[in-house]
N, C-alpha and C positions, 0 to 999 in steps of 0.2 A: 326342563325335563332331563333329569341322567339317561346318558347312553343306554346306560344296563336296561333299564324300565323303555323307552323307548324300542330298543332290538325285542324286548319280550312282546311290547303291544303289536310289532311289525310278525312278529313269528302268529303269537294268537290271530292276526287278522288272515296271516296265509292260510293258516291251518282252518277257521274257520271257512273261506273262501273256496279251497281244496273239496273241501268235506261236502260242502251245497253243491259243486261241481260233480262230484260223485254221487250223488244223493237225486239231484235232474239230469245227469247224464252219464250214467255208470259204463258206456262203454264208448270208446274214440277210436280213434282210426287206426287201422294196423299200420307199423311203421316200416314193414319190406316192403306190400303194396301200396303203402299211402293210401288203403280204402275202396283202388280198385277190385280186388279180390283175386287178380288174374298181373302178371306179366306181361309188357309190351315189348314185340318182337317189330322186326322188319324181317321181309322176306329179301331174295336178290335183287327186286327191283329197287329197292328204298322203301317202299309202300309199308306203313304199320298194319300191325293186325296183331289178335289176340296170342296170349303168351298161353303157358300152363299155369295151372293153378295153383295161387297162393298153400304152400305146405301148413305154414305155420296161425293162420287165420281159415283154413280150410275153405277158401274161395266165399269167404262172408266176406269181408274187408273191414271187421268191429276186433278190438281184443277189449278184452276190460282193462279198467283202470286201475292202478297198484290201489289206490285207497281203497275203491271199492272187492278187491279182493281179498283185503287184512280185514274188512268188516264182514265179508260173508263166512273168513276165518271163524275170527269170533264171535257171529251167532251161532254155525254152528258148534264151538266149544260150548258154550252155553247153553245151548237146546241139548246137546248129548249129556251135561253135565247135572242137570236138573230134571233129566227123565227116570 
């Protein structure tokens, strides 16, 4: 097998793999809270306890996934383009 042909079948198999990930699990975890949806504080004793809430996932702890956001892109180009 040439290199060239092999990195294409390695690229098609990511892309494919990516694609069914976003397809059964369109949203992962937010990466400021890692999914808790909140900041972990300590107060002065040492003792943890709840932070404020995540800005940027809005205290969900899901963002979507880039793949699955270029496809919601493009149905709706497609749905506005063909109405």
């Amino acid at each position: 097998m040439t290199p060239a042909l092999l990195a294409s079948a390695l690229f098609l198999f990511v892309t494919i793999g990516y694609s069914g990930l976003c397809a059964a699990s369109p949203f992962g975890n937010c990466r400021k809270c890692r999914g808790m949806g909140h900041a972990i504080t300590t107060d002065r004793k040492g003792k943890t306890k709840r932070g404020k809430d995540c800005r940027r996932c809005k205290a969900t702890g899901k963002r979507i996934r880039v793949g699955r956001h270029l496809y919601n892109v493009a149905a709706r180009l497609h749905r506005d383009g063909t109405r």
